[in-house]
N, C-alpha and C positions, 0 to 999 in steps of 0.2 A: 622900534621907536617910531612914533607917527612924524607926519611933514610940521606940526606945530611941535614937537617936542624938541626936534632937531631944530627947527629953528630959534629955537630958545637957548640955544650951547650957541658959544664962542666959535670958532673956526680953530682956534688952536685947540679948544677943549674937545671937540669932535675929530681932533688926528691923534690925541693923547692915547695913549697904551694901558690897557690895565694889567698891574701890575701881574694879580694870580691867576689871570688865566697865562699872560706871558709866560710865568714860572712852570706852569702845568708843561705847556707848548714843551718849552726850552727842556726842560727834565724828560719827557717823554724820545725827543731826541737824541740827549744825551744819552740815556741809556741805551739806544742800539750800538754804542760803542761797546757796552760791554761780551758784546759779540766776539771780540779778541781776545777775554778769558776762557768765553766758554765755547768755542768754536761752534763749529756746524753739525749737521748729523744728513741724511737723508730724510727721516722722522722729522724731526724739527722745520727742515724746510718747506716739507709736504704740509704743515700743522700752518705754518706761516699762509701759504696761499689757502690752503682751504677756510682760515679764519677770515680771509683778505674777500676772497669768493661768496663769502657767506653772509658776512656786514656788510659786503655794498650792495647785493641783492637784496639786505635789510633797507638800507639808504635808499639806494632807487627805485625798487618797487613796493616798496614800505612806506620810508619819509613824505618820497615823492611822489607816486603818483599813484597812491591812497591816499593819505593824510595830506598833502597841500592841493592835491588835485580831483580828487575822489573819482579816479577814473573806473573802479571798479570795484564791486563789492565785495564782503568775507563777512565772515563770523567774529565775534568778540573774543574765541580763545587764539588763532591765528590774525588777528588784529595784535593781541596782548604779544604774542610770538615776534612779530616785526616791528612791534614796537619795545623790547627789549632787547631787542635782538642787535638793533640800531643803535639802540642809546649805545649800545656793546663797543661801537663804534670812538667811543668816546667824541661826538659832535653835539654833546650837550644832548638835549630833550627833544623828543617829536614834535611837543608843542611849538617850542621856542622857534626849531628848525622851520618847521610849516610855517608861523608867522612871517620869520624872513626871506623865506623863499615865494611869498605870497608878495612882498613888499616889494622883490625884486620883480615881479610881471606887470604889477603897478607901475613902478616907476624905473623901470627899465634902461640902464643906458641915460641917467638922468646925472644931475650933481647928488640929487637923494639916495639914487642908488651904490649902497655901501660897496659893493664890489663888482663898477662898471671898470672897466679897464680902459676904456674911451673918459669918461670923466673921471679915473682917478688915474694912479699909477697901475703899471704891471703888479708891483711885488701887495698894493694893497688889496687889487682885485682876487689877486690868490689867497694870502692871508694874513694882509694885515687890519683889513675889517674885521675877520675872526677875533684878532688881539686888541682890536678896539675899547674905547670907553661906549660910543655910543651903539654897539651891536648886541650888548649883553642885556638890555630892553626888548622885555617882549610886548609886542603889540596884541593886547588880548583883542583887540575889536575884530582882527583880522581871521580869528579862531576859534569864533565861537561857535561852530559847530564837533570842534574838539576838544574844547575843555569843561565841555559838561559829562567827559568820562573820567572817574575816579584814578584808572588805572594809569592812564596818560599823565593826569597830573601829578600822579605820586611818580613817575618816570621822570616826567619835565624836573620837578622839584631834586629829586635824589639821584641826576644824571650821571652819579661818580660812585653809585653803587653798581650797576652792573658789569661797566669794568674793570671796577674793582675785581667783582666774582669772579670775569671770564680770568682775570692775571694770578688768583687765586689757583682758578682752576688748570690753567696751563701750567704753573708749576707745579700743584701734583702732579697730575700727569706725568710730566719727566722723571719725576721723582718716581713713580709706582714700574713705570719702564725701565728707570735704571735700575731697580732693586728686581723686578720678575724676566724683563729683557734686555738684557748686559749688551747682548748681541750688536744693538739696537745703537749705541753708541749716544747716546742722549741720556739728560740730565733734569732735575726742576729747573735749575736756573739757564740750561741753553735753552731749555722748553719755554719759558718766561721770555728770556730775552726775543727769539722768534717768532713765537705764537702772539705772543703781546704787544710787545714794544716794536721790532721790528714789520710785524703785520698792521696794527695802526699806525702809525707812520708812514707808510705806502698808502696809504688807505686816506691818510688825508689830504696827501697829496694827488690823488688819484679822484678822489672826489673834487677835489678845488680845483683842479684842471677845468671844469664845467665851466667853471666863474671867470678865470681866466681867457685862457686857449682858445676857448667855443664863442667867443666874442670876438675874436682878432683872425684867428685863423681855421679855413677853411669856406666852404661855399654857399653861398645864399640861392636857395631855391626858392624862397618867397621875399617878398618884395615887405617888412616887416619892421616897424616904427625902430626897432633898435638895430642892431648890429650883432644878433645872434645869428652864427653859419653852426653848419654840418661839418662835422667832422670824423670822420673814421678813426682816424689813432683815439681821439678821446671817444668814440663809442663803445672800443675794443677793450681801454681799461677800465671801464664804469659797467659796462655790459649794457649796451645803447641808450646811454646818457648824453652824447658827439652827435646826435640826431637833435642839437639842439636850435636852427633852424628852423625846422619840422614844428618843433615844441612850444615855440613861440609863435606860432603860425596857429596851431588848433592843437590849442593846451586842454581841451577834454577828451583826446585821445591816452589809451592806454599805450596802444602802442607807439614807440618813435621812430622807430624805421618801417618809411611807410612801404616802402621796398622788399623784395626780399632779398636784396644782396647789401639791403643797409641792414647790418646783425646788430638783431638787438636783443639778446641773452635772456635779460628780465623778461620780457616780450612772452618770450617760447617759455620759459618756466613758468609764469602765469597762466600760460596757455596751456600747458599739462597739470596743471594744476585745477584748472576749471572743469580739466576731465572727467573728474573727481571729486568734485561740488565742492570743492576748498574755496575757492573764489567763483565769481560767478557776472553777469553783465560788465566785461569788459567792452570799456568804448572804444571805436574804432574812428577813424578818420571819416568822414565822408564823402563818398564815390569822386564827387565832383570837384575836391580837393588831388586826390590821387589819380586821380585821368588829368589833369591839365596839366599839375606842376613839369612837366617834361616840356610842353610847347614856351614856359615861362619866359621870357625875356632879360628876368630877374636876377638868372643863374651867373652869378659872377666868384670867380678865387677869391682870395683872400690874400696878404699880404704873403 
């Protein structure tokens, strides 16, 4: 949503909740309760993090820093790859996401900005912009270098068919191991509940930590209009998404740990990746950016 369309809503109409995606939210959580019918397995938990590992290396080097950022290039069928891969994620569309992730560098840390945690609350900087009325506008102005691909916009528009499939396909799965590998201790519906509902759900919260967290806590190495710091814990669970200081500071790099003891996961699999002509001119920080920040002045904790 642009700065004239929000201004055109109410201030109570702009905190209001939409209803179905609340419901979507809400059901998606509920059902990791059913984790107490269908227990655990080893399998199922392993499926859980490998889904979790899988979609936010779609999110962060996918959503983010191809599509909202163009840090680096690839082909149209590994584009189409991350861009399904993500929506898998269930965070709505590539498009949609890159719009508002492009709004927030705009206006960063602003009252505009839907999930500053300095001008709103903690709980809406995490996710109660997601469950908003005014976040489910997308700003096409912002993306139109992306939505003149068919693929994306059939992704953006039909966001709740991919995981659909992927929850489809986690419970076969359980299902074909419980019928050929008894052993195995697993089922469709703990495979579901794990693979699925349990793995997105960490997943969202592990992504919205960015939005949060990496605005209030941890440390600023550059001296940077908002109040985005570095954080380790959130680099470690996004796979260096917590290098969000860095990000705000020279958002055309691919990488965000300009370090090499800030780990940054997506970083190093793009980078083996480009081994192999899958990707290719990833940006890098520049020299003069990464020789100084250590002398900075800037460097301060967080709360």
């Amino acid at each position: 949503m642009s700065a004239s369309i929000a201004k055109t809503l109410r201030p109570l109409d702009r905190e209001k909740l939409d209803s179905s995606i609340c419901v979507q939210f809400l059901l998606m959580h509920l059902a990791c309760l059913l984790v107490i019918l269908t227990g655990a397995s080893v399998v199922a938990v392993g499926v859980c993090v490998a889904l979790y590992v899988v979609r936010m290396f779609a999110i962060t080097a996918g959503f983010h820093r191809l599509f909202a950022h163009r840090t680096y290039r690839t082909g149209r069928i590994f584009r189409f790859l991350m861009a399904f891969t993500g929506t898998a994620a269930y965070q709505k569309g590539p498009l949609w996401w890159s719009a508002h992730h492009r709004r927030h560098h705009l206006l960063a840390d602003t009252e505009e900005d839907l999930h500053s945690p300095l001008s709103h609350t903690l709980w809406r900087s995490h996710v109660g912009w997601f469950l908003s009325r005014e976040s489910q506008v997308t700003e096409w102005k912002l993306i139109t270098n992306l939505s003149k691909y068919s693929d994306l916009r059939f992704l953006d528009r039909y966001y709740s068919l991919p995981p659909a499939i992927l929850a489809i396909s986690t419970f076969v799965l359980g299902a074909v191991l419980q019928r050929y590998a008894p052993g195995l201790g697993t089922s469709g519906w703990q495979m579901l509940v794990w693979g699925f509902f349990i793995s997105t759900v960490v997943l969202y919260h592990g992504t919205f930590t960015v939005n949060s967290l990496a605005h209030i806590f941890g440390k600023r190495r550059f001296a940077t209009e908002d109040n985005s710091r570095n954080n380790w814990f959130v680099a470690l669970i996004t796979l260096g998404e917590g290098w969000h200081n860095n990000h705000h500071y020279y958002q055309s790099s691919e990488r965000q740990g300009f370090y090499w003891w800030e780990i940054d996961v997506s970083h190093y699999t793009l980078r083996a990746l480009s081994w192999f002509g899958i990707v290719w001119d990833l940006h890098k920080p520049p020299l003069e950016v990464t020789s100084t920040t250590k002398d900075m002045a800037t460097e301060t904790s967080g709360v």
